[in-house]
Legacy VTK file of the C-alpha trace (Angstrom):
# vtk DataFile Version 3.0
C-alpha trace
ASCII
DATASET POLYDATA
POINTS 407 float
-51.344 -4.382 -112.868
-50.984 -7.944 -114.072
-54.613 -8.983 -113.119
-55.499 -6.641 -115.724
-54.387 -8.411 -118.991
-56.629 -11.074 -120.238
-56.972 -13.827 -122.933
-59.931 -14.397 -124.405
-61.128 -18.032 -126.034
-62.049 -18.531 -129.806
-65.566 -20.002 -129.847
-66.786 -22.251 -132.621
-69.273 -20.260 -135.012
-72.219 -22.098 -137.461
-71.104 -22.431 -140.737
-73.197 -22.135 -143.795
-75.417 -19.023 -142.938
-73.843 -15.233 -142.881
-76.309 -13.885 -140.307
-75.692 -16.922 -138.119
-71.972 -16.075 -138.585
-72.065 -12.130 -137.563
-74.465 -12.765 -134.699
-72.571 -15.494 -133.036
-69.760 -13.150 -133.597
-70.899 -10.778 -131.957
-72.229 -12.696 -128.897
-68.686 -14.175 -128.738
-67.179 -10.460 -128.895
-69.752 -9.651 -126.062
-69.045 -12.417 -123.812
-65.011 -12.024 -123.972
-65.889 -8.237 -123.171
-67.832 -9.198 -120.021
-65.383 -11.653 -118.975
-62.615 -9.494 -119.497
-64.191 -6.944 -117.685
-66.042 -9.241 -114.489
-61.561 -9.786 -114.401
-60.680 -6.273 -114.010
-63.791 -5.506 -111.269
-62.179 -8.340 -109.375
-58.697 -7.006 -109.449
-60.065 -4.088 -108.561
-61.947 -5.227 -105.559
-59.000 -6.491 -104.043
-57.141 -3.637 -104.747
-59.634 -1.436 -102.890
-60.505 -4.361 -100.320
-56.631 -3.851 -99.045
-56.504 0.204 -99.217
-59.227 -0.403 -96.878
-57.962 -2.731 -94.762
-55.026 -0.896 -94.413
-56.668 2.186 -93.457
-59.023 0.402 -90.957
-56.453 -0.724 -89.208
-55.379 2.594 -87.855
-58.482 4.251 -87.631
-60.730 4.083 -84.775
-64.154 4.593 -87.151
-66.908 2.820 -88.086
-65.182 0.488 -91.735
-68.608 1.838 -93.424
-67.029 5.843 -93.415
-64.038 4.295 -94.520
-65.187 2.200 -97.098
-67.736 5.248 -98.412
-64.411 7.567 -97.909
-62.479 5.213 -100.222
-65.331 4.896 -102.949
-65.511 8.237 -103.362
-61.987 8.658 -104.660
-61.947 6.006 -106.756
-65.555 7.601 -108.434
-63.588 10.401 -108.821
-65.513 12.853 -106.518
-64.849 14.998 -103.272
-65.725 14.000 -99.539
-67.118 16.181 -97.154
-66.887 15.102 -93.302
-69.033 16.876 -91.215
-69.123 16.261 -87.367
-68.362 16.789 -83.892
-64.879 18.355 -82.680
-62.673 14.834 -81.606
-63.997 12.098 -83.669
-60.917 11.873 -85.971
-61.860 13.602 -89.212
-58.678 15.039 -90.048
-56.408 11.676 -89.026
-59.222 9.561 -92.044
-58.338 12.712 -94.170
-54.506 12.286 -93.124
-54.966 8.410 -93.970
-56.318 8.514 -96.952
-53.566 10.804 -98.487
-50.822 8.752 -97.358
-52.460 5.525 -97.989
-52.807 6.433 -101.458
-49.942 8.185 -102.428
-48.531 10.413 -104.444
-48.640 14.465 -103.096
-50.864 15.782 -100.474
-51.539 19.214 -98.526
-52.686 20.282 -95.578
-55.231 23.660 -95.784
-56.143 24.987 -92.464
-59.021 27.491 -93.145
-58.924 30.766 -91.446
-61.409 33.631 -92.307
-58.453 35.938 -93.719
-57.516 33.847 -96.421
-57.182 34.695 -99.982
-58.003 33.166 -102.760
-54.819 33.299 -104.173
-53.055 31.550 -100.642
-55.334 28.822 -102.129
-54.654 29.126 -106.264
-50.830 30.237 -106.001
-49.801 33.714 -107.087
-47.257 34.946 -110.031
-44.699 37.135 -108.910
-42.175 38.988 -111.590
-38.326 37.772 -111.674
-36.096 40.404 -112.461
-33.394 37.249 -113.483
-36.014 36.720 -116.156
-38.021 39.283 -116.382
-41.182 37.983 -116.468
-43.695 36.596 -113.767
-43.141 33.336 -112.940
-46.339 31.256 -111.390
-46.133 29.686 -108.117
-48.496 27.157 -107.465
-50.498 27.064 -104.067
-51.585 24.328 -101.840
-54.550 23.329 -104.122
-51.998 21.553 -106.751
-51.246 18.032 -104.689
-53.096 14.613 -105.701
-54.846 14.636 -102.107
-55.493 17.978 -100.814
-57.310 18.455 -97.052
-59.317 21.267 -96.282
-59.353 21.480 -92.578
-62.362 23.412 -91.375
-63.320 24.343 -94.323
-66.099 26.609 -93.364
-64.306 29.254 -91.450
-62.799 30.760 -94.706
-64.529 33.245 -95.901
-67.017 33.652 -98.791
-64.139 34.850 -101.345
-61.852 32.131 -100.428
-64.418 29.321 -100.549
-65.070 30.294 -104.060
-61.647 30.041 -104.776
-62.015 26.246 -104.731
-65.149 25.676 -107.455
-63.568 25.820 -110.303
-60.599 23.625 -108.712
-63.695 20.922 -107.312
-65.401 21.453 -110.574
-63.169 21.197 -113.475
-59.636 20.816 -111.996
-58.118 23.848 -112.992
-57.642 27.329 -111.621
-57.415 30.779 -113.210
-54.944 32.929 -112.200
-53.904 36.385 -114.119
-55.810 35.190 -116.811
-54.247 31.714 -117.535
-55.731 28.562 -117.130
-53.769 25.388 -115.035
-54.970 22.016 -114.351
-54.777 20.573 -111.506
-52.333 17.257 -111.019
-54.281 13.802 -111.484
-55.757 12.398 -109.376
-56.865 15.726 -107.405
-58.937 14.610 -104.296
-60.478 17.163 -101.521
-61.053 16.224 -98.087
-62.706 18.910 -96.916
-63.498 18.572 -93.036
-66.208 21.006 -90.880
-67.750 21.475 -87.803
-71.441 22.392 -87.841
-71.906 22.826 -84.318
-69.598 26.053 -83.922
-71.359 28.933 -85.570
-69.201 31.605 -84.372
-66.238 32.713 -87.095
-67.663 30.417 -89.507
-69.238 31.007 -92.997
-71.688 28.163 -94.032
-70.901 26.651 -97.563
-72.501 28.108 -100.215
-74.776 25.660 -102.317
-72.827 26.251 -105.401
-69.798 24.571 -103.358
-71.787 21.676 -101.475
-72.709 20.872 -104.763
-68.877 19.747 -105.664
-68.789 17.294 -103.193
-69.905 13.752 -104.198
-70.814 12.223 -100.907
-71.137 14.165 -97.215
-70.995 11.707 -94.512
-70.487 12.074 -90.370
-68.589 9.727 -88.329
-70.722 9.365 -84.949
-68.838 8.872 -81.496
-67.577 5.695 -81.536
-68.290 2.108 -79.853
-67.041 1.367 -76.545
-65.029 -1.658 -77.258
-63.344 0.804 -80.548
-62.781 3.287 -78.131
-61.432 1.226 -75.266
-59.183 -0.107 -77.814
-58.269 3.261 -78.935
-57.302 4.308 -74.920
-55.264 1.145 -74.718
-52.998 1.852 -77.922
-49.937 2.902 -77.402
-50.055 5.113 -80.735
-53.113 6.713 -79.919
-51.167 9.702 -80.027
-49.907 9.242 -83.344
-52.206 6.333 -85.012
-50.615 6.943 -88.980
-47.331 6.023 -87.567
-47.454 2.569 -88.846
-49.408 3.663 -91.867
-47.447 2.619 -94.978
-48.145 3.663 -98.906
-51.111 0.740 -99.976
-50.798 1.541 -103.271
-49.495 3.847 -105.843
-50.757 6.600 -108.217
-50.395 4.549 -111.219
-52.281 1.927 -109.619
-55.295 4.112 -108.857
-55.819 5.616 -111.733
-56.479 1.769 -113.235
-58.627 1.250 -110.182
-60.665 4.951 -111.421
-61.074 4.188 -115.166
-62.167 0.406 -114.206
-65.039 2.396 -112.222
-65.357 4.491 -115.138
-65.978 1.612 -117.377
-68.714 -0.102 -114.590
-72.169 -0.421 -117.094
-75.750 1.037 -115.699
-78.551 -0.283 -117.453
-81.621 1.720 -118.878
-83.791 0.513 -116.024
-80.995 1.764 -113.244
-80.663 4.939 -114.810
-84.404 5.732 -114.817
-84.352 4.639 -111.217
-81.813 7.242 -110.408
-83.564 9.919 -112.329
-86.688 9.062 -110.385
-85.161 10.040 -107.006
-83.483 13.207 -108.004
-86.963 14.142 -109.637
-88.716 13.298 -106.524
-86.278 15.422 -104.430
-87.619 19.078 -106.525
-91.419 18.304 -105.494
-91.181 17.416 -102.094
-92.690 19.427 -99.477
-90.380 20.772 -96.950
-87.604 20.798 -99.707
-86.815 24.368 -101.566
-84.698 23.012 -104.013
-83.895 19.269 -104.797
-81.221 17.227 -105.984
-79.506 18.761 -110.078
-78.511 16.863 -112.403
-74.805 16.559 -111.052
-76.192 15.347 -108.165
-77.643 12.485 -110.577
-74.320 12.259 -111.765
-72.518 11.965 -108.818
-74.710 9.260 -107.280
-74.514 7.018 -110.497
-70.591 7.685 -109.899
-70.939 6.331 -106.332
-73.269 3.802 -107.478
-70.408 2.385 -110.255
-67.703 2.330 -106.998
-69.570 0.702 -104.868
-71.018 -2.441 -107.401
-66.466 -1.990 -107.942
-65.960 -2.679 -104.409
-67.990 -6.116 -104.750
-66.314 -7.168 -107.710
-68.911 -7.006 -110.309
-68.922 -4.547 -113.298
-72.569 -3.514 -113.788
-74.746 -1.852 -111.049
-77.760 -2.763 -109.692
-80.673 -1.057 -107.493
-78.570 -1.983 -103.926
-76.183 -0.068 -105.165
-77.800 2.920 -105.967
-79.549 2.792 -102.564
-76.565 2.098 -100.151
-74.878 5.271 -101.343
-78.576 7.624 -102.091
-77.599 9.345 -98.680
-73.966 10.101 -98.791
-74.402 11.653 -102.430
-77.698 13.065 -101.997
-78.963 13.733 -98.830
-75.928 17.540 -98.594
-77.846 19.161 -101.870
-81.033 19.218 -100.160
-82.182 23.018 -99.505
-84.965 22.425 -97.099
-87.295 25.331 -95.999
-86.506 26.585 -92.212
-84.095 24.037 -91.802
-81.317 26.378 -90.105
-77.906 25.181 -90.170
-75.954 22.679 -88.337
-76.324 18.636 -87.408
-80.450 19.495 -87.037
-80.403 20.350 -90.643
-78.055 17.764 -91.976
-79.752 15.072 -89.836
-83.449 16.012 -91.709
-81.541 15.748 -95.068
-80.833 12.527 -94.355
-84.086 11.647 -93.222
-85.611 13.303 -95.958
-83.525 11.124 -98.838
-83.821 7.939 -96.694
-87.452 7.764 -96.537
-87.551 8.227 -100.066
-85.077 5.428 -101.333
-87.552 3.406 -99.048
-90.750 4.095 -100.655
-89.610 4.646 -104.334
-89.873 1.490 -106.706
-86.813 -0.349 -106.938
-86.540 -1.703 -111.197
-86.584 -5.801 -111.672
-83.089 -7.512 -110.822
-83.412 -8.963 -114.250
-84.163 -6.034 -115.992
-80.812 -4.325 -114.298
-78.236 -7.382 -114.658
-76.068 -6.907 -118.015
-78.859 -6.067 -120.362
-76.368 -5.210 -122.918
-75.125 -9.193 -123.067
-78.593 -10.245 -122.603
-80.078 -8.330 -125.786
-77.143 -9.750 -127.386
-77.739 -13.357 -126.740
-81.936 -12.798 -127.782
-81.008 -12.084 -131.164
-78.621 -14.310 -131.643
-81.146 -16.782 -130.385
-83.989 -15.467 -133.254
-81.125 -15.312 -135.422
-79.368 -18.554 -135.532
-80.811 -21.766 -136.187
-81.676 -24.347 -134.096
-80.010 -27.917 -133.973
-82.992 -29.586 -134.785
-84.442 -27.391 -137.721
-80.676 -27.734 -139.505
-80.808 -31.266 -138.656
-84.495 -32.145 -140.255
-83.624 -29.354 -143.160
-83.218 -32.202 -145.291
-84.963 -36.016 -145.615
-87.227 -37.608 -143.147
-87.408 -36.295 -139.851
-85.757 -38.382 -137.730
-88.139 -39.887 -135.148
-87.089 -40.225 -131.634
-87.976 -42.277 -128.629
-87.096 -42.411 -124.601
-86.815 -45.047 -122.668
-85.548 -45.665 -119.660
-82.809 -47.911 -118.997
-81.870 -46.900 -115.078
-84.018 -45.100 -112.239
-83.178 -41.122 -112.580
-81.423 -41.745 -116.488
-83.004 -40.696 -119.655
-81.572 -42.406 -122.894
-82.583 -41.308 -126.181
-82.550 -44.100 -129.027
-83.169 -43.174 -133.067
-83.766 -45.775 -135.748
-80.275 -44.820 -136.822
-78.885 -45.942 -133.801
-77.774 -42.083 -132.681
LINES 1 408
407 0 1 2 3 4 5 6 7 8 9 10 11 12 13 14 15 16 17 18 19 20 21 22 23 24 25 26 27 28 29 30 31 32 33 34 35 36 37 38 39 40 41 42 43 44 45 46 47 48 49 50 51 52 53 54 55 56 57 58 59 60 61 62 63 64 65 66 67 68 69 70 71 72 73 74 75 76 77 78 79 80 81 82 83 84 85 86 87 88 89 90 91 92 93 94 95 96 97 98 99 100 101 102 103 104 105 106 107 108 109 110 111 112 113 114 115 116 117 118 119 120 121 122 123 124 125 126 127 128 129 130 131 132 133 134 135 136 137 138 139 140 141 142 143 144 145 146 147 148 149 150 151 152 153 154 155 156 157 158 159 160 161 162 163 164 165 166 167 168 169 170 171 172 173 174 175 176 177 178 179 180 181 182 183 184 185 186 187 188 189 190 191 192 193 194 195 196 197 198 199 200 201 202 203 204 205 206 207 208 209 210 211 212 213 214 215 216 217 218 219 220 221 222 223 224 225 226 227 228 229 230 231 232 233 234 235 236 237 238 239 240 241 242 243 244 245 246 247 248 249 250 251 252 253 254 255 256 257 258 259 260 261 262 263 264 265 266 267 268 269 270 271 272 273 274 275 276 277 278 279 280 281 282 283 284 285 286 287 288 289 290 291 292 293 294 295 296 297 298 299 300 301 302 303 304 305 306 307 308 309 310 311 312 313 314 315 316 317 318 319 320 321 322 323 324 325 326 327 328 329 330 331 332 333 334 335 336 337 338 339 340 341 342 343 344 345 346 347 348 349 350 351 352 353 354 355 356 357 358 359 360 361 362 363 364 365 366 367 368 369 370 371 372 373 374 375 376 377 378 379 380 381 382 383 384 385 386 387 388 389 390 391 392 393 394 395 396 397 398 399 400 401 402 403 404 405 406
């Protein structure tokens, strides 16, 4: 990615005082860091900007479950889509594998699976005479799990350790999972008959949980006058490639959260385990996992540090599925309370000062280097008479400064 190499400027540093030297070094090491790093969020914004695009183009969804969709892979996470039958979850999960490349699988969930038609099995060679492991549908860069709750308890489980720590055990050996490994994972909550609701543990895996909604009229009037409704991924071309991504994911990686942003976070997930209504409230992952989603998103506007929006505009999608509320049932009811329930309190909880959240790292830099260094004037005066100055004005709106010297 050539937009990711950069040249950085020599600045001029004081001369004459060591402490002036190392802290204007330092601000100068600081500032080619930030530039070089404000470069890479905007080559990554594009980069993401045009896997969106792309995928918009075929889709007949709303760009904001795309966009969240695409954000979630690149903050390394899992997406849930949870919603009606016919509203195209499995063609955005289709997209997004092909769109991004590199190997993908197609799990259709049934309640007699097995964990190991999941994991893979190992099955003895007489040629060799030993077993010889096969790997199952888990082991592909995208990976979507089609109706995801009708497997059954045992098979579900199969997939935490994958979602968690991408790996798998099988006959007591350990193998990791390709990178990137991203889970689509699509379900229906209004069916409850044959299916087994996902277990907490396994919510908990995925970063964000959105729905799509039915869509507009005009989108769906264009949809009925396609010609490739019937096949809308036909024209769907590779955006981008593997190698490409995974500089798009550790640019994310490398987006900075300030002290102030970070508290903010931790003060909705602790707000989420005292709530009435709520049984249990958001873990610490979950504080993870929105701070993840908060990195991609400030990513997707080009700017390598988060602020407050950011953290709210994704508090829902990463949040709002850990909720354990008390009676809630299961189905859109519940997951349309969660919602609720985090929305509400993103509104009412104290967003942190935009100055307090905008590079604080660069901005602690430059204070002591400003206590540190010494002014033009006292270096100037050090020695002799001060020089006296006087301001006149030679023009409306100009300011010239004279000096018996003449500077």
């Amino acid at each position: 990615m050539r937009d990711f190499i950069f040249e950085s400027a020599s600045s001029g540093i004081p001369d004459g005082n060591p402490d002036a030297v190392r802290t204007a070094s330092a601000v100068s090491a600081a500032s080619a860091g930030a530039e070089a790093s404000a470069g890479d969020a905007a080559s990554a914004s594009r980069i993401i900007a045009d896997l969106t695009n792309a995928l918009c183009d075929v889709l007949s969804c709303s760009r904001s479950v795309v966009e969240l969709s695409v954000a979630t892979f690149v903050a390394g996470g899992h997406l849930l889509l949870e919603d009606v039958p016919g509203v195209g979850k499995t063609t955005l999960a289709r997209a997004l594998s092909i769109a991004i490349g590199g190997s993908s699988r197609r799990i259709q969930f049934t309640p007699d699976m097995l964990p190991t038609d999941l994991t893979g099995v190992s099955v003895y060679s007489q040629a060799t005479g030993r077993f010889d492991f096969h790997p199952g549908p888990l082991f592909a860069n995208v990976v979507i799990a089609d109706e995801v709750n009708r497997a059954n308890p045992k098979a579900q489980s199969a997939m935490l350790e994958a979602m968690g720590e991408s790996q798998v055990s099988v006959d007591g050996r350990t193998y990791t999972m390709p990178d990137p490994f991203f889970v689509v994972a699509t379900q229906n909550p209004i069916e409850l008959e044959g299916t087994y609701p996902l277990p907490e543990a396994q919510l908990d895996r995925f970063m964000t949980c959105t729905s799509f909604g039915y869509p507009t009229p005009d989108a769906e009037a264009a949809m009925l006058m396609n010609a490739r409704a019937v096949d809308p991924l036909s024209d769907l071309e590779q955006g981008c490639g593997l190698d490409l991504m995974r500089l798009v994911r550790e640019c994310c990686r490398g987006v900075r959260v300030s002290a102030p942003i970070a508290h903010y976070v931790v003060a909705l997930v602790s707000a989420t385990r005292s709530m009435d209504g709520v049984r249990y409230g958001v873990s610490p992952r979950g504080a993870l996992a929105l701070t993840a989603m908060a990195r991609a998103h400030a990513l997707t506007q080009g700017r390598d540090f988060v602020l407050a929006d950011d953290v709210q505009a994704v508090a829902v999608p990463a949040l709002s599925h850990r909720l354990v509320l008390d009676d809630a049932g299961y189905g859109m009811s519940s997951i349309e309370r969660a919602r609720m329930v985090i929305a509400s309190l993103v509104a009412d909880a104290p967003v942190p000062h935009a100055d307090a959240a905008v590079r604080p790292v660069d901005a602690a830099v430059r204070r002591s280097a400003s206590r540190s260094a010494p002014s033009r004037s006292a270096s100037s005066h050090s020695e002799g008479t001060p020089r006296k100055e006087t301001v006149s004005r030679s023009a409306p709106g100009r300011m010239v400064s004279s000096s018996p010297d003449g500077r």
